[in-house]
N, C-alpha and C positions, 0 to 999 in steps of 0.2 A: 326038738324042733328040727325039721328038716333043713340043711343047705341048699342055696338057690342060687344061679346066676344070674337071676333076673334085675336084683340090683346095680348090676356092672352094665346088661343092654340096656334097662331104661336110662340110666344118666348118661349112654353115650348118645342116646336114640335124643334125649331131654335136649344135649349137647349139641347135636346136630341137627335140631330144629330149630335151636335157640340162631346159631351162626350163620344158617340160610336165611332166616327169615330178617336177619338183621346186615348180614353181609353183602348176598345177593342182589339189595336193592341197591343200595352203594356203588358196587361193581357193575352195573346194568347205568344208573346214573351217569358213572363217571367215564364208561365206557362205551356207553351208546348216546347220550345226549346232553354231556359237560362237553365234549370236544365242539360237536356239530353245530350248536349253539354259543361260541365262543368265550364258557368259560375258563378253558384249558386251552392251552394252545396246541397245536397236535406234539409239536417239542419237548412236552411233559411228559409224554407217554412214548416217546422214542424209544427204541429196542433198547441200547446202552443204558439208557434211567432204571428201563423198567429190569433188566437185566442184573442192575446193580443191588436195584431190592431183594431179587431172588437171588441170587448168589451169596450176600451175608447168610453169615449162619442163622440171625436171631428172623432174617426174612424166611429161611429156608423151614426153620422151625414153626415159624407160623401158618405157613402156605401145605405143610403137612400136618396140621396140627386142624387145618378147617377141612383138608382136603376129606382127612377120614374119619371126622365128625360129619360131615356131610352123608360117605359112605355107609357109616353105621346106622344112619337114622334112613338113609335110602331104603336099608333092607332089611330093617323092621318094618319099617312104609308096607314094601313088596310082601313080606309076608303076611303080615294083617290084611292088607288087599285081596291077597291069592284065598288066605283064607274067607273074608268077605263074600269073594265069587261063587264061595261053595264047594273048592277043591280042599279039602278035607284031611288030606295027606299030611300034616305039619312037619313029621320028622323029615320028608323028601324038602320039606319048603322052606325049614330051618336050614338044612344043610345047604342047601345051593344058594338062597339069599346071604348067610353069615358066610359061607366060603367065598363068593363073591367079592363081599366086602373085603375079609379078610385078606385075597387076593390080592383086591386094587391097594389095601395098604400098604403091601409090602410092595408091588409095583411102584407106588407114590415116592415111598421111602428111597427104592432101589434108583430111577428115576432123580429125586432131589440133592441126591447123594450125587452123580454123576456128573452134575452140573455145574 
């Protein structure tokens, strides 16, 4: 039986539809219509609080941990799409989607690290 890597992009692609479609609503919530609505005071969400979160390690870990589960599942998105359209090419649409990705995580990583 042949080896595949397909196991490793679907459970990231799995992985990062799971935490958009659960995260994003939260973060869109709490950050576009808990504040303006007075569930939050805007004092919750001060630079320093929110700062303090991302600066721990175990926040830093997590805010890279969705950032490119997100990624990953982006560009498998793109490439099913591209392919969808009708462009046909996959190996040009694997490479530049998964690089991509690949990219922004290490940008993520390089980035969370520096802060």
């Amino acid at each position: 039986m042949a080896r595949s890597n397909k196991p490793i992009v679907w459970g990231l692609f799995a992985a990062g539809g799971t935490a958009s479609a659960f995260v994003a609503p939260a973060l869109i919530f709490v950050l576009g219509l808990a504040v303006p609505f007075g569930l939050f005071s805007p004092s919750d969400l001060a630079y320093d609080r929110v700062y303090s979160v991302v600066s721990h390690p175990l926040g830093r870990f997590v805010l890279f941990g969705y950032i490119t589960v997100c990624l990953w599942h982006a560009a498998h998105r793109t490439r099913t799409t591209v392919h969808d359209l009708g462009i046909r090419n996959d190996r040009a649409t694997l490479r530049v989607s998964y690089s991509a990705a690949g990219l922004g995580t290490v940008l993520a990583g390089a980035f969370l690290t520096l802060i």
